[in-house]
C-alpha positions in Angstrom: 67.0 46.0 91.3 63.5 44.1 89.9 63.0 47.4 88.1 66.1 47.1 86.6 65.1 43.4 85.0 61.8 44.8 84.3 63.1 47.9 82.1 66.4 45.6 80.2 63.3 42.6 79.6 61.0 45.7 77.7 64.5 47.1 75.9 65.3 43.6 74.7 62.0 41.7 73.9 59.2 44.3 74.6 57.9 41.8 77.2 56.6 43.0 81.0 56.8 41.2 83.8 53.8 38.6 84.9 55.0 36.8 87.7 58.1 36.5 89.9 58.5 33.0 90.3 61.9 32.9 92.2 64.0 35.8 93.0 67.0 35.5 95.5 69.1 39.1 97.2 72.1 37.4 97.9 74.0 40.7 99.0 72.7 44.4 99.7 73.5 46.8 96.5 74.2 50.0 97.3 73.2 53.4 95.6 77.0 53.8 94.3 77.6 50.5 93.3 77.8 49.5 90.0 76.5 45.8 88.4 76.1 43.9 85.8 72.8 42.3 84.6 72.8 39.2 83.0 69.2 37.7 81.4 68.3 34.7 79.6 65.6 33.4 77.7 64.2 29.4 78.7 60.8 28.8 76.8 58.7 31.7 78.3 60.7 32.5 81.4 63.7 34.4 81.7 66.5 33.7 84.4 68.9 37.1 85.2 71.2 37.6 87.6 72.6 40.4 89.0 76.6 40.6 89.8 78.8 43.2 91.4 82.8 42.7 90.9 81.6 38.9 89.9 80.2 38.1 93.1 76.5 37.3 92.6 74.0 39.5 94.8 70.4 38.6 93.9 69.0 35.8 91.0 65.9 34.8 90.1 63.4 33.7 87.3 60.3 35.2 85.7 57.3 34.8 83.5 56.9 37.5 81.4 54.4 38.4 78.5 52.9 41.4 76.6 52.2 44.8 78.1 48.6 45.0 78.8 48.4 48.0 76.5 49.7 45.9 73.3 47.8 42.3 74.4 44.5 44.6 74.3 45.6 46.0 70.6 
């Protein structure tokens, strides 16, 4: 799922990942399950959660910042 909010945070903002600073699995999500994946921008972290049929199954927040490639540019 973390890859998931990794690849829609790149897709929206060009941003990676830098730090996991809360993330909570709520409920399992299996292979042919579909969700939804919701992300918000606060300052320079991002909240997203992660809902199945409405029901939340994980959450968390991030720091994220420039891929390494592009910070080095």
């Amino acid at each position: 799922m973390l890859d998931h909010v990794a690849a829609a945070l790149q897709r929206w903002r060009g941003l990676q990942i830098v730090q996991l600073v809360q993330v909570k699995f709520v409920q399992p999500l299996l292979p042919d399950q579909l969700a939804e994946l919701l992300l918000e921008s606060r300052a320079e972290r991002f909240v997203f959660e992660i809902r199945r049929d409405k029901q939340l199954i994980a959450s968390g927040l991030i720091v994220a910042g420039l891929p390494e490639s592009a910070s080095a540019a």
